[in-house]
N, C-alpha and C positions, 0 to 999 in steps of 0.2 A: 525375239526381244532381248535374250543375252546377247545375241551379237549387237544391238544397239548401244545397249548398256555397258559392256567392255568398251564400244569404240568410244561412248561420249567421257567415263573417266579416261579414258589413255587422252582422249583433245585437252581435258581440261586437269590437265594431272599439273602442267606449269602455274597456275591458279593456287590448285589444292599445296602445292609446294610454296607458291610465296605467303599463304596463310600461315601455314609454320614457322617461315622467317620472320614475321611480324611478331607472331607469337612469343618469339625466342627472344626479340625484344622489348618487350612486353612483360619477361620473363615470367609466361605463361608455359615457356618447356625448358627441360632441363638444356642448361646450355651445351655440352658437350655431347649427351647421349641422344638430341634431338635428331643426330642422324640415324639415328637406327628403325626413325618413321622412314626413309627413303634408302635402307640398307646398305648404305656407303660409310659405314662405320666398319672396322675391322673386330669385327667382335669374336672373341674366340673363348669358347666352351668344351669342356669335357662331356657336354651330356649329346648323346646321340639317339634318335626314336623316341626321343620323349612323349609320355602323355600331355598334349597340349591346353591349356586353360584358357580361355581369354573372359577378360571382364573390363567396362569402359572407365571404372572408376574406383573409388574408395567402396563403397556398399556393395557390387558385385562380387570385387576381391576380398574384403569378409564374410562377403556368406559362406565363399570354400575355404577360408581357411580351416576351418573344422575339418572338411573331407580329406584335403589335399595330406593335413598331418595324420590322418587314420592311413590312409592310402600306403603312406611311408615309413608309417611304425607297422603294417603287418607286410612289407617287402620291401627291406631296406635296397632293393637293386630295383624299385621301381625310379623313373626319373620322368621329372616334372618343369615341363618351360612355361611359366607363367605371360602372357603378354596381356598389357593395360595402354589405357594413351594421357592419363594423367600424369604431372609430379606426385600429389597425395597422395595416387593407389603404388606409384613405384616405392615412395617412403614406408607403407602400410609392408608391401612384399619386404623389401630389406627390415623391416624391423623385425617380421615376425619370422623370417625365415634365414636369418642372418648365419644360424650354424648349421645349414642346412648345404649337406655337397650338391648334392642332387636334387636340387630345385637352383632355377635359373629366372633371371626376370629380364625380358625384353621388351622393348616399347614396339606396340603394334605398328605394321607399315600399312601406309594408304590401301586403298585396297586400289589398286590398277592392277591390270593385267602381268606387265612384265614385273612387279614386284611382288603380286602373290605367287609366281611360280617361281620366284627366286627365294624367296622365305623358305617356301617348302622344299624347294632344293637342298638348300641348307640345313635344315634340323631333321626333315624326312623324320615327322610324328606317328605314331602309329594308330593313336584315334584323339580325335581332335572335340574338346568340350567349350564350347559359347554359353556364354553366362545370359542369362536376362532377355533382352532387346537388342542384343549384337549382329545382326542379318545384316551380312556384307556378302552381298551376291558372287564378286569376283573370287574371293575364298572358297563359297561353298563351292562352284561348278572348279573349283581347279582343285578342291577336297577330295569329291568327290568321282570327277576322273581319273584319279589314283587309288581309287577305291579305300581310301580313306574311312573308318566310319567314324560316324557324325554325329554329337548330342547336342542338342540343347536344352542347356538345364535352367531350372525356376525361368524357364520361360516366361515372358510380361510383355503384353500385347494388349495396351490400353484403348482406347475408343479412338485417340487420336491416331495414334499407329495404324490400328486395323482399316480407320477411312480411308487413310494414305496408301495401303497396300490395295487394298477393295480397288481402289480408282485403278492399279496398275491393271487388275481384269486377273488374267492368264500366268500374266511374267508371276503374280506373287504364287499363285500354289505350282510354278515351275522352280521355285525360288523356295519355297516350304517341303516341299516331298523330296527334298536334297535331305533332313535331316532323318536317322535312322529310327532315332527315338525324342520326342520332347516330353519333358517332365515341367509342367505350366506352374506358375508360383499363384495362382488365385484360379478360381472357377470359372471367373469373365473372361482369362486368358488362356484356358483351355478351350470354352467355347470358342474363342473368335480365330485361337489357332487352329479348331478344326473347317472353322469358315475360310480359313488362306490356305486348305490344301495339306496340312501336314498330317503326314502319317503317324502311330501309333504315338497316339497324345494322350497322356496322366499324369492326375493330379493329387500330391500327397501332402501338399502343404508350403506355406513358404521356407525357401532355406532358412531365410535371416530369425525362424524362432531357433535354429539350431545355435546353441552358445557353445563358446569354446573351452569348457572347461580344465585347458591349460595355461589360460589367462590367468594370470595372479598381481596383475597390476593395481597397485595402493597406494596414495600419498604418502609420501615420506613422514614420521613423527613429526622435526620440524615442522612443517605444511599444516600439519592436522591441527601443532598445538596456537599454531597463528590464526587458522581459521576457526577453531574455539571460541574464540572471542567477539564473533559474531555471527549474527543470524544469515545464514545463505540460503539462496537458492540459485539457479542456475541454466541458462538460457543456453539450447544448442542448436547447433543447425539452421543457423538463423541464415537469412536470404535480406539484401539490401530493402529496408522498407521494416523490417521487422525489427532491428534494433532500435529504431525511435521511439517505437512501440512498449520494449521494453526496459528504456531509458526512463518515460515515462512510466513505465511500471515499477520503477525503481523508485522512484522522485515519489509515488503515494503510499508505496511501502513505510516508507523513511518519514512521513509523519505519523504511523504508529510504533517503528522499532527505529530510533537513529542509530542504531548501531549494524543496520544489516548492507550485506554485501552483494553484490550480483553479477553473477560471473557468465560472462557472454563469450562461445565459442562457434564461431561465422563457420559455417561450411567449407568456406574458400579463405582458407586466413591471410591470405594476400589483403582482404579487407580490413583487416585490423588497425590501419593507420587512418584509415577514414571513419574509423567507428570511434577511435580515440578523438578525432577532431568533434564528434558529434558528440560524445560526452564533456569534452573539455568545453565548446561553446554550453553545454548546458549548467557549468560553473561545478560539474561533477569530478573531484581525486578521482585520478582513472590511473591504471597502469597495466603495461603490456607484459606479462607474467612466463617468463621463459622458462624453461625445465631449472636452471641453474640459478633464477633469483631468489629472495626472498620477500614475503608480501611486505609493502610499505607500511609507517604507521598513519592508521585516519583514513586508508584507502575505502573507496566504495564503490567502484566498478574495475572489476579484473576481467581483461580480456584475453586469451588462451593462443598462440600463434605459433602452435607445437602441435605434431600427429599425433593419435594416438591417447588421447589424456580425455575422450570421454569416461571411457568405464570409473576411472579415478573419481570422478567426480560424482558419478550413479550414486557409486560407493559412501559419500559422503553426503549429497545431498537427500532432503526429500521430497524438495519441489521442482519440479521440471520441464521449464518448455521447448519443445520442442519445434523448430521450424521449419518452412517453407511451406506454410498453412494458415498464413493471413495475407497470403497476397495474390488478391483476386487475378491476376492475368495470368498466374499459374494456377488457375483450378483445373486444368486438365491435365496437369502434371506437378501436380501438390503430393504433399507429402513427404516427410525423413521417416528414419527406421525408428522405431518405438518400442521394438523388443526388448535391446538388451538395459533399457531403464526401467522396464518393468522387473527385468530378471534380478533386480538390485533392491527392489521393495520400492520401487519413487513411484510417486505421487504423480501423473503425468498430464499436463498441460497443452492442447492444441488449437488450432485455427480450426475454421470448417475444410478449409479444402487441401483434403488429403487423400485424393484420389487413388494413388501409386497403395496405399495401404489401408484400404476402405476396410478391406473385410480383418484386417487386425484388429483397426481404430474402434470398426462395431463390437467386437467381440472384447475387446479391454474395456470400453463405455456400460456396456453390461454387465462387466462383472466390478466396476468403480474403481476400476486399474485407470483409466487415465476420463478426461472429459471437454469439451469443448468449449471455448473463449471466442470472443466476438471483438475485444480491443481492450485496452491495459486496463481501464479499471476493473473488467473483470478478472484479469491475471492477478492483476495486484489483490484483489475483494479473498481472492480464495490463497494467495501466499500467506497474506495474512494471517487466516484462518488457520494453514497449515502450522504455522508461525507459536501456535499456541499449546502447541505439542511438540513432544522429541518423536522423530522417525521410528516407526511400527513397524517391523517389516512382518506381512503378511505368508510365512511359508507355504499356506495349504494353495494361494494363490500362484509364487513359483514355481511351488512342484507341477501344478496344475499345466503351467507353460511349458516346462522344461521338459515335460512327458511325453506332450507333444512334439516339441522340437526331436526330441530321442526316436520317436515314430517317425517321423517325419527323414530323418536321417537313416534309421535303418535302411526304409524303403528306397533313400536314393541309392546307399552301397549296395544294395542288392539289384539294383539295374544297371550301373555302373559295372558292376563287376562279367556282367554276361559281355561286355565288350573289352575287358581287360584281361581276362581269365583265357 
């Protein structure tokens, strides 16, 4: 079945290659370093044997950052090649790793045959770590014929995943007993990893409760004292479908407080120009809010089209929704991250379907860290509400979280380390 599977990406690798050049203009990949998916870039680094990362996007690449700067504050001669396939997780790497010699970021190559043996030619890792749902079969067998070892960490193998590996039979636990160690990010995705065949599977929690406690990112005085001035709250991770949602969660706000704000930051901020049209037809002041403006006067929808500027806002807000959990045709893969806005004292606001972080979602609904909305009037019913107080923050609540995440983090450096050591 690997020999199938190697020959059918090498037939349709021309395919997989003009998808990237659509892409590229599209400007869905970085213009210049989009060669570095097809390894025809000339890219030259000082790190050689690196510890390898990989993660598909923005949430996978922060769940390690925590690890990756422990890793490198207790050996500074350790070295770390990060690879992602988004702009947003490459942005996320450069901002947060920018004085950092010895960590490098490269964009993942397709996974074909003759490019994953050319990758590892070139950087010859010394053990190689997959983030999440990253199972690219041509990697692991060309890993692990070099005897490479192999983690996968916070592993996430959701019902739809595991149907799709299930149907392959054989190939999937040929394709899972590749990895040395998986460490499962929920209890469903240990179970079903150990139904695809992987070896020495444990579960100590999800990465993403681990916070970065070298993050010290805060609106600027300016910012804070503009926002002052009125009542906010603040929509993240919103997915196409859900900002109308809370356009009009805005619009019922705005007949008990005219003075309040609502600041909407899309997952994909490529979206921002169409979100601004949807406010602008709703006869709503809207403005596209870049690092270097300042807020207009009279404005009532701020939309965020810059990385990195959740926590800012944690910080300041106390209400918060969060997206891609009102929209039914992702209920098998619903859900954003919801930790690090608990970790800030917010108030937190979701859809029902939030799959990808059920057992978070349960565990903060029980303890009235965050709760569930059905359509705007209920978001707007309970901002409202929030509306009628100054933000609380609840510490016996974060400690509670953050102890975990501390647990949770120990345990991976200590398995991590039996392969680095």
């Amino acid at each position: 079945m690997f020999f199938t599977y190697r020959f059918l990406t090498t037939l349709i690798f021309p395919l997989l290659a003009l998808i990237i050049f659509i892409r590229k203009f599209l400007n869905k990949e970085d213009l210049t370093r989009y060669k570095e998916k097809f390894i025809l870039n000339k890219f030259i680094s000082k790190i050689q044997n690196p510890i390898w990362f990989h993660g598909a996007s923005i949430g996978e690449i922060k769940s390690i950052i925590p690890i990756i700067k422990h890793l490198t504050k207790k050996d500074s001669k350790i070295k770390i090649l990060i690879t992602s396939v988004t702009l947003s997780s490459a942005k996320i790497v450069e901002t947060e790793f920018k004085n950092f010699e010895n960590i490098c970021h490269h964009y993942f190559p397709l996974d074909v045959p003759f490019l994953t043996s050319k990758f590892l030619d070139i950087w010859k890792p010394k053990l190689v770590i997959f983030i999440d749902s990253e199972i690219w079969p041509n990697f692991l067998y060309e890993i692990k014929k070099r005897n490479i070892s192999l983690v996968l960490l916070n592993g996430r193998i959701t019902k739809k995943t595991f149907s799709r590996w299930m149907f392959l039979g054989k190939f999937s636990k040929e394709v899972f007993s590749l990895f040395d160690i998986c460490l499962a990010a929920s209890k469903d995705s240990y179970n079903n990893l150990l139904k695809l065949g992987a070896r020495n599977v444990k579960f100590y929690g999800n990465l993403k409760y681990i916070s970065d406690n070298e993050n010290k990112t805060i609106l600027n005085k300016k910012l804070v004292n503009q926002l002052n001035k009125y009542k906010v709250w603040c929509a993240t991770n919103t997915h196409e479908g859900e900002d109308k949602i809370c356009i009009q969660a805005h619009k019922e706000i705005r007949k008990e407080y005219d003075t309040v704000l609502t600041i909407i930051i899309p997952r994909h901020i490529n979206r921002v120009n169409n979100i601004l049209k949807l406010c602008t037809n709703e006869g709503l002041s809207t403005q596209i809010l870049t690092e270097e403006n300042s807020i207009n006067e009279n404005v009532e929808i701020l939309l965020i089209n810059s990385f990195g500027n959740l926590l800012k806002y944690y910080k300041y807000c106390k209400s918060v929704f969060i997206g891609k959990s009102l929209i039914k045709k992702l209920e098998l893969v619903g859900g954003q991250n919801p930790i690090e806005a608990a970790q800030q004292g917010c108030q937190i606001y979701h859809g029902p379907y939030v799959y990808n972080f059920n057992e978070v979602y349960n565990y903060f609904n029980e303890n009235n860290i965050s709760k569930v909305i059905n359509d705007s009037k209920e978001l707007s019913t309970n901002i409202i509400n929030d509306f009628k107080s100054s933000k609380n923050v609840d510490f016996n609540k974060i400690k509670k979280i953050d102890t975990y995440g501390r647990t949770i983090f120990q345990h991976t450096i200590s398995e991590l380390k039996e392969f680095i050591e």
